[in-house]
N, C-alpha and C positions, 0 to 999 in steps of 0.2 A: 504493500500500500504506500511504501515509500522510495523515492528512487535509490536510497545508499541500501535496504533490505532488499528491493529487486535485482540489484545487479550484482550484490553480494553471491543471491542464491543463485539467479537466473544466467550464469555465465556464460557465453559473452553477452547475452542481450543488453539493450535501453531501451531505459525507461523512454524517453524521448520517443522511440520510436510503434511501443506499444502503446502509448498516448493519440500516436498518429493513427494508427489500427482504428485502436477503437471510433476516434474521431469518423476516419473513412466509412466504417458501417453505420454511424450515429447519420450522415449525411446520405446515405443509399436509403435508407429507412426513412428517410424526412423526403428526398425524393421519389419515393415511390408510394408512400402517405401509406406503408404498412410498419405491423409491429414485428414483420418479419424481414432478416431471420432474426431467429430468441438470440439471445446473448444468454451464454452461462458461464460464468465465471469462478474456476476453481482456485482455489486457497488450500496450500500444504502445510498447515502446523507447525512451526517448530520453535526453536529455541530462538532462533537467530529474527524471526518476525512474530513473537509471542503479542507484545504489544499492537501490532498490527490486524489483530483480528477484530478488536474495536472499531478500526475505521472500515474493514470489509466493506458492510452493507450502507455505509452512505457513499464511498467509490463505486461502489456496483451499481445503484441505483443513480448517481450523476452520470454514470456511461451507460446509461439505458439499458440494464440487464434485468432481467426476466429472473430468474435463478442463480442462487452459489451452490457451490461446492465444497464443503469444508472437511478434509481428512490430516488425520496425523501422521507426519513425517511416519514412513518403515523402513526398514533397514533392506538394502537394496544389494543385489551381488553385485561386485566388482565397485561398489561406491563406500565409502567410511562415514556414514551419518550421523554415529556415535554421540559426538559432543551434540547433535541436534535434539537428540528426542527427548522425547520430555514425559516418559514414564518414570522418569522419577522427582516429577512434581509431584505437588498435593495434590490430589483429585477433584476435592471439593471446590479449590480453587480453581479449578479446571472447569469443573461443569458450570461453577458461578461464571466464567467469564465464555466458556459456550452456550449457557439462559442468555446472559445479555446483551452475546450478539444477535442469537435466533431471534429474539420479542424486537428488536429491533429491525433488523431484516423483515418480518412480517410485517411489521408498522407501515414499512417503507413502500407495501404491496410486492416484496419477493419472496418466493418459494424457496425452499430451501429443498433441491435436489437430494442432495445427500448429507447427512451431520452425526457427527456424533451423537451417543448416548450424554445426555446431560440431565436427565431428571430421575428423580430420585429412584430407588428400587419400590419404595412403598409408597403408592401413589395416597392422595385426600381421598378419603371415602366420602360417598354422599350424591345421591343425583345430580343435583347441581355445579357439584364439584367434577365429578364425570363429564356431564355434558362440556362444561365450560373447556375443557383440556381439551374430548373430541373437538371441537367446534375448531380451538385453536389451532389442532395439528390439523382439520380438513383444511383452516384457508392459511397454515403453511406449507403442506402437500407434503407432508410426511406420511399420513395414512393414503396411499393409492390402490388402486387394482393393482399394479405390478409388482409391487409391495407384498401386499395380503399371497399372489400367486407365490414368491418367492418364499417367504414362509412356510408357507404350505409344502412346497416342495423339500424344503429345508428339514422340515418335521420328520416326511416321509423319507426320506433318501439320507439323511445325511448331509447334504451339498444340495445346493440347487442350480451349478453350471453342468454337471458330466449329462450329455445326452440333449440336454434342452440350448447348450452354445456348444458352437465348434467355434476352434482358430485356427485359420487358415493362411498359414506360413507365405514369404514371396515363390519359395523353391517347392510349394506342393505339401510341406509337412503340415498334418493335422495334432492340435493340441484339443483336449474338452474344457481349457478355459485360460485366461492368459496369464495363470499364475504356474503353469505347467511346465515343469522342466527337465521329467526325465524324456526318456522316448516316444517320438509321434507314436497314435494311434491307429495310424493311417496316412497315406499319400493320395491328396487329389489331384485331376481327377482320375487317377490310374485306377482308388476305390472310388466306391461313390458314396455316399454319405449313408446310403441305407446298408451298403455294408460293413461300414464303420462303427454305426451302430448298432448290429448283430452280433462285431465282432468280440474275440476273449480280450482285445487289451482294455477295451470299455467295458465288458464284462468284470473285471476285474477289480476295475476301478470301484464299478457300482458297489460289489459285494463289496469289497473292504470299507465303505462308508456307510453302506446298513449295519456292518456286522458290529462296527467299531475298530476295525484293523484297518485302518486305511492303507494303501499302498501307494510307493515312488510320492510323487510332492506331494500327495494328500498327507501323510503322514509326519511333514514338519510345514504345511501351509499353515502362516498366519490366518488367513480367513477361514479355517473350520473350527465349527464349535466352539467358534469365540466372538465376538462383535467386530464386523468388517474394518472398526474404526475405534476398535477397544485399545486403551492405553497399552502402548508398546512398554513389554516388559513385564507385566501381568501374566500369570501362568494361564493356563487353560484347562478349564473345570475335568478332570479324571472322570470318564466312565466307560465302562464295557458295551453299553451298547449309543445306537445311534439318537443323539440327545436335535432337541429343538436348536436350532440354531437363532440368536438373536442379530442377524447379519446387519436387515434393518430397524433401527429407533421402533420401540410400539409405544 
């Protein structure tokens, strides 16, 4: 949100120049007198732009964006994020300053794509108290269809990428999501997709996320059985078999 934080992280970018961006769509959208296309603007977490989460939602919504996207810095292969993340903040502190950008953000009429968990475990009891929370995440679009599908999925399987996404590599290799890194599942279009999906290496995959064994990246992916966007560095709840997943905020 600031130029010495963006060009810190963003290397080599400028700031300057992604000012210019936006500007350029802000004027295609004023010349074509639509709200499209949406702007959504993602925001990575971390140490190095902590204070910058504050002013998120009033930049995003001066450069005409529709949606953020707020995720916590992860540790990435071949990059050293370390001194970034920030699971070893206080958490409470964390979520008080993920509440007060989200009510802001909504204030400002944006949706919040995707955000961390930041409300409590044990929500207000009481009708009115219920209503008033739903109400708030409908018109911040945290509860969606796609949302509720995911869950669902999540419940039932394990995961809710193997079978319902494929990745599909420049050279033909197929992944079942983009967090996959041992061996493709398949090559297209030499297989086709329906037999990729018949086949044992997604077979495999399936069963070890029902059973609780997961196998190859399942088995040390950050996103299983843990919150898409749960504090780095927090263990992951132990069980033998295949538990609900909190991927998305409920």
């Amino acid at each position: 949100m600031t130029k010495d934080t963006y060009e810190k992280i963003r290397v080599p970018a400028k700031w300057e120049r992604l000012l210019a961006c936006l500007e350029t769509l802000r004027r295609v959208r004023a010349a074509a007198k639509s709200k499209r296309p949406r702007l959504r603007i993602i925001f990575t977490w971390m140490q190095s732009n902590r204070q910058d989460l504050a002013r998120l939602p009033e930049f995003a919504a001066d450069h005409g964006a529709s949606e953020i996207d707020v995720r916590f810095v992860a540790q990435t292969p071949g990059v050293d994020v370390t001194q970034e993340l920030l699971s070893d903040a206080d958490p409470q502190e964390l979520h008080a300053e993920l509440a007060a950008a989200a009510h802001d953000a909504v204030r400002r009429g944006l949706k919040l794509a995707s955000y961390p968990q930041f409300e409590p475990q044990r929500i207000e009891v009481g009708f009115l108290a219920r209503t008033r929370r739903r109400l708030w995440r409908l018109r911040a679009g945290l509860d969606r269809p796609e949302y509720w599908r995911y869950s669902w999925y999540q419940g039932l399987f394990g995961c809710a990428y193997p079978e319902r996404n494929y990745v599909i590599r420049p050279n033909g290799s197929v992944s079942p999501c983009i967090y996959w890194e041992a061996d493709p599942i398949g090559f297209y279009p030499a297989d086709s997709l329906q037999r990729i999906a018949g086949g044992a290496p997604l077979k495999r995959i399936r069963d070890g996320l029902r059973s609780g064994h997961p196998v190859g990246t399942c088995a040390t992916c950050g996103e299983r059985r843990t919150a898409l966007y749960r504090l780095r560095g927090t263990d992951a709840p132990e069980s033998s078999t295949a538990a609900r997943l909190p991927t998305h905020p409920r």
